[in-house]
C-alpha positions in Angstrom: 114.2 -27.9 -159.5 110.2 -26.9 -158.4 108.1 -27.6 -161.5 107.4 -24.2 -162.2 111.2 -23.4 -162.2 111.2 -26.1 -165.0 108.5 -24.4 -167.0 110.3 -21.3 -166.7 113.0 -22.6 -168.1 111.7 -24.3 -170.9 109.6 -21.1 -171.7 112.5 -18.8 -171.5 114.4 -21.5 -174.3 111.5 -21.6 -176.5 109.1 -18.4 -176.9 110.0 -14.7 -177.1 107.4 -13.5 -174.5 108.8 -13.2 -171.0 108.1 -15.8 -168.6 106.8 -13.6 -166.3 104.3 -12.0 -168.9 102.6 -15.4 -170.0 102.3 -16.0 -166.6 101.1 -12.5 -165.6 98.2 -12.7 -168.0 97.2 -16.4 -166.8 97.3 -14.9 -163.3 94.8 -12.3 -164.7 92.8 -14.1 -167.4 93.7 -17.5 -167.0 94.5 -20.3 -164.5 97.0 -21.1 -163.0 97.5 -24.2 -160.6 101.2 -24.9 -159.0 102.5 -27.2 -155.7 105.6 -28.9 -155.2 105.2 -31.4 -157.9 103.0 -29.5 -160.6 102.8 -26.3 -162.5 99.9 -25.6 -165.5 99.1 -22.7 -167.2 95.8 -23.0 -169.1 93.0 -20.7 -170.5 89.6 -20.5 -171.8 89.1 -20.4 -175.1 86.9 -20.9 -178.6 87.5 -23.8 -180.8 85.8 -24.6 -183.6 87.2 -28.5 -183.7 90.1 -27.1 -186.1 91.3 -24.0 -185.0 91.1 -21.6 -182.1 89.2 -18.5 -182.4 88.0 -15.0 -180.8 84.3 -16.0 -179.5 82.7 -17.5 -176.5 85.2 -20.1 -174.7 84.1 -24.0 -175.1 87.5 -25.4 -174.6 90.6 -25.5 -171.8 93.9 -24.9 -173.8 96.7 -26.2 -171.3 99.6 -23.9 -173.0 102.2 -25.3 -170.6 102.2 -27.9 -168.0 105.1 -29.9 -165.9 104.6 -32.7 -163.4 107.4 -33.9 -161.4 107.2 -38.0 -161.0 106.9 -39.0 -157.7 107.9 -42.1 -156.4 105.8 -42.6 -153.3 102.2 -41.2 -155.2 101.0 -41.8 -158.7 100.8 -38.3 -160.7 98.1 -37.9 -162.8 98.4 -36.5 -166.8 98.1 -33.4 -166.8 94.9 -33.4 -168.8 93.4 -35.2 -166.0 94.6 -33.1 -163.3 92.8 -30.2 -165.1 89.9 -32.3 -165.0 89.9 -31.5 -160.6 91.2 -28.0 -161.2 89.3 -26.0 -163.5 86.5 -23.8 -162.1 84.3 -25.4 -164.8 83.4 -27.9 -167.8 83.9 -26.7 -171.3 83.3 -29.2 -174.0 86.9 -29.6 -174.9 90.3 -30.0 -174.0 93.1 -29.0 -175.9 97.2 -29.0 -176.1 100.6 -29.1 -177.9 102.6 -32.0 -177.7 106.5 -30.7 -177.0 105.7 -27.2 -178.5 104.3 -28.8 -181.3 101.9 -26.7 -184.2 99.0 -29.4 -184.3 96.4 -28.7 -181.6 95.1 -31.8 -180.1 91.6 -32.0 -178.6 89.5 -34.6 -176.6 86.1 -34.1 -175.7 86.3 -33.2 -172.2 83.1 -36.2 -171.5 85.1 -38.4 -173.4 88.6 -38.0 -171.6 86.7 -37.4 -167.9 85.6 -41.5 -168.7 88.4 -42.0 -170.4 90.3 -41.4 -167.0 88.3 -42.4 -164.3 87.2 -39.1 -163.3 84.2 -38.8 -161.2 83.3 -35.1 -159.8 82.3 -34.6 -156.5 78.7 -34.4 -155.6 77.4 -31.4 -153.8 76.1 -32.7 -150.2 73.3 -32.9 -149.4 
């Protein structure tokens, strides 16, 4: 089963909106990355360090994410692959924990050291 099949699945077993809406408006409004071994749905929003609000996006929210392990290549966390993907820095990053209620946030500085990341510079 592809990753994204797996987050359908999962998605279909545990929330009332239709798979193919959530992932309709992330298409739109949101971002979307998916290849053979990882799916994430993820979108910009405000958080105000306990709660996320309507207002001017400072955070990534990965609302669902599945990576397949891979025996030949080490996967990356998901946090860390967003890290490569998104368009842009916001300040945080946030997610639920197997569809957990408590939001949990790192300081997207913090985690990008915290992993190793280093961003490609521009050539010059």
């Amino acid at each position: 089963m592809l990753p994204w099949d797996t987050a359908r699945t999962w998605w279909q077993d545990h929330s009332p909106v239709p798979f193919e809406e959530r992932l309709g408006w992330h298409l739109s409004c949101g971002l979307v990355y998916s290849t053979p071994s990882v799916f994430m749905l993820a979108s910009e929003v405000c958080w105000n360090r306990m709660e996320i609000l309507k207002g001017p996006p400072n955070a990534w929210f990965v609302e669902l994410a599945v990576i397949q392990p891979s025996t030949f290549d080490p996967q990356p966390s998901t946090l860390a692959l967003l890290l490569q993907v998104a368009p842009h820095p916001h300040d945080w990053i946030l997610f639920r924990r197997n569809n957990g209620f408590k939001i949990h946030a790192y300081r997207w500085d913090r985690f990008a050291r915290k992993v190793g990341y280093q961003p490609l510079s521009p050539i010059t």
